[in-house]
N, C-alpha and C positions, 0 to 999 in steps of 0.2 A: 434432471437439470445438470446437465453433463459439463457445461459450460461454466456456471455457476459455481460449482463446487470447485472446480479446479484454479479459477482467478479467486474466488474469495477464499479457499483456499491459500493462496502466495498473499495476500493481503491480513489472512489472520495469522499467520507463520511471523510475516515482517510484523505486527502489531505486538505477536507476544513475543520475538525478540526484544523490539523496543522498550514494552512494558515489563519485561524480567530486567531488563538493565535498568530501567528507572524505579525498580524496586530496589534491585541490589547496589544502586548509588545511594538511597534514601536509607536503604540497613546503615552506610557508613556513620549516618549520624544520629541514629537509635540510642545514646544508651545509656542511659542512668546507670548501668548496674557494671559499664567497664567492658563488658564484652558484648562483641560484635555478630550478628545474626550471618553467617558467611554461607546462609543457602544448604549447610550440610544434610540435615535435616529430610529437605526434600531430595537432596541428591540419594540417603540413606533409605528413603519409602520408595524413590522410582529406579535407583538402579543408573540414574542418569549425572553426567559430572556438576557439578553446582555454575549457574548461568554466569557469563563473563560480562563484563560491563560493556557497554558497547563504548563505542569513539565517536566523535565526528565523522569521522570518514567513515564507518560501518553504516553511519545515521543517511551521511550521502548520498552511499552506494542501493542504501532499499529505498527512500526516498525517487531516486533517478531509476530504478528498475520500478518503482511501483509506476509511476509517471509513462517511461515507456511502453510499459504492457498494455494501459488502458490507452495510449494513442494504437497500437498496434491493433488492440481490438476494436477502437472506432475507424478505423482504415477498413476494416473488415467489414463491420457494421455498414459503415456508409456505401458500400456495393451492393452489398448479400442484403440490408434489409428490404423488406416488403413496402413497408410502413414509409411513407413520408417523415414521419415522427422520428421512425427510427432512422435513417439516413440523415439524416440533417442532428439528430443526437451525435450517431457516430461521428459523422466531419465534427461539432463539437467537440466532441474528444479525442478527439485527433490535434486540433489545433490546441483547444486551451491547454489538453497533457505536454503538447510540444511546448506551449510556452514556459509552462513552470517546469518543466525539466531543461529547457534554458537556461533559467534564471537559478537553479540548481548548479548547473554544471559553470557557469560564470562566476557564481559564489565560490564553490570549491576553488576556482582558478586565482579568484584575488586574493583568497584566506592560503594558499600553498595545499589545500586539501587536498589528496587523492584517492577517491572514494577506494576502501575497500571490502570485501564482502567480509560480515560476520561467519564465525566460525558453522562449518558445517551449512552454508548457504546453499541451498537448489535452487534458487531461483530461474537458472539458465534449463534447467530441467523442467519448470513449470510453465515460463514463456513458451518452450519448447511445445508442450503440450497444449499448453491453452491456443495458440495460434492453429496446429493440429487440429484440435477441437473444429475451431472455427471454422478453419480453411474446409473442412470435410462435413460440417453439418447441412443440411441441403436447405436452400433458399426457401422460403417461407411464412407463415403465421407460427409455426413452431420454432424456427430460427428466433423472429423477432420477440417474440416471447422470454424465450430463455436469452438471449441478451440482456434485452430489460432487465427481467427479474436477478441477472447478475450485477448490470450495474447497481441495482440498489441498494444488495449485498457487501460490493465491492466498495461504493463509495462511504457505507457506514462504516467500513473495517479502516478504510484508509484517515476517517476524519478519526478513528482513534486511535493509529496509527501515528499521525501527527500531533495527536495530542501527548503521546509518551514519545514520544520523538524531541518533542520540543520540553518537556519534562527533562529529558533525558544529555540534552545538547551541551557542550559548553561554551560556546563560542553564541555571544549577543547575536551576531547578523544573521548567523543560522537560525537559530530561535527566532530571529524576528520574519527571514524568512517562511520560515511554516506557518506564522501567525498570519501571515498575510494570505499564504495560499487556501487557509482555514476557508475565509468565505465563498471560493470558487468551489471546493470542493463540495460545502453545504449546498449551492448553486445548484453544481450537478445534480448532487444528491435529490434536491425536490424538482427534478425536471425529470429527472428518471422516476421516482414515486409519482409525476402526474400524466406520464404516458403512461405508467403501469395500469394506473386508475383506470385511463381510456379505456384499456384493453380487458377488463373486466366483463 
């Protein structure tokens, strides 16, 4: 599942960014005992620098690349699939992604936001490849399949992705926005798990 791995991939990378910053917001008010949990610990076991909190604008930036990649992959979707089902999923994700990555990029504009990528971000490297993927997988029941079984992937990583997202925000109307996008995305989510079924 060639496809799969590489978009749910960029959706669990953005989730556990988000989710190490809403952890490492939530250390800051740990503490009975006066000192503060600052991540060392684990940076000390992997070798790795201790996670940074992220920003609004970090929040923006995977938010509006998550949005983009899966309209990009229902553009793709919507030609290459076989399936009815799956052609008319893809135009789905094509449009609803476009819209809340509208209402993403609007938001950032009236808040002064400008989205910017967390530290050590690929993302331009994984769109990269996931389009790749797509563009190069040959038309099909095996196309259509591995779609699917990514969207369903992708849309579980993304609904917890905005869950630490919105955890992790500090700005009310951003928060409020991801609360709202919550239900579309759940949407997705059991439209893609009931074409999966079909295809069983």
């Amino acid at each position: 599942m060639l496809i799969g791995s590489k978009r749910a991939g960029l959706a669990l990378v953005l989730g556990t960014a988000v989710a190490m910053a809403a952890c490492k917001k939530g250390d800051e008010f740990a503490a009975d005992t006066g000192v503060k949990d600052t991540g060392m610990a684990m940076a000390a076991d992997t070798g790795a620098p201790p996670p940074t909190a992220l920003t609004d604008a970090n929040i923006v930036f995977i938010l509006d690349n998550a949005n983009m990649l899966d309209s990009a992959a229902g553009s793709v979707a919507a030609t290459k699939g076989t399936s009815a089902d799956v052609r008319d999923f893809g135009k789905r994700m094509m449009r609803d992604h476009h819209t809340l990555r509208q209402q993403g990029q609007d938001l950032a504009k009236k808040l002064g936001v400008t989205p910017e990528a967390p530290p050590n971000d690929d993302s331009q490297a994984q769109l990269d490849n996931t389009m790749k993927t797509l563009n190069g997988a040959a038309k099909g029941k095996d196309f259509d399949k591995a779609y699917i079984d990514n969207e369903v992937v992708y849309h579980m990583s993304v609904l917890q992705t905005a869950t630490s997202a919105m955890a992790a925000a500090q700005n009310a109307e951003l928060k409020n926005l991801i609360q709202k996008a919550a239900p579309a995305i759940q949407a997705h989510l059991d439209m893609a798990q009931g074409i999966q079924k079909k295809m069983q």
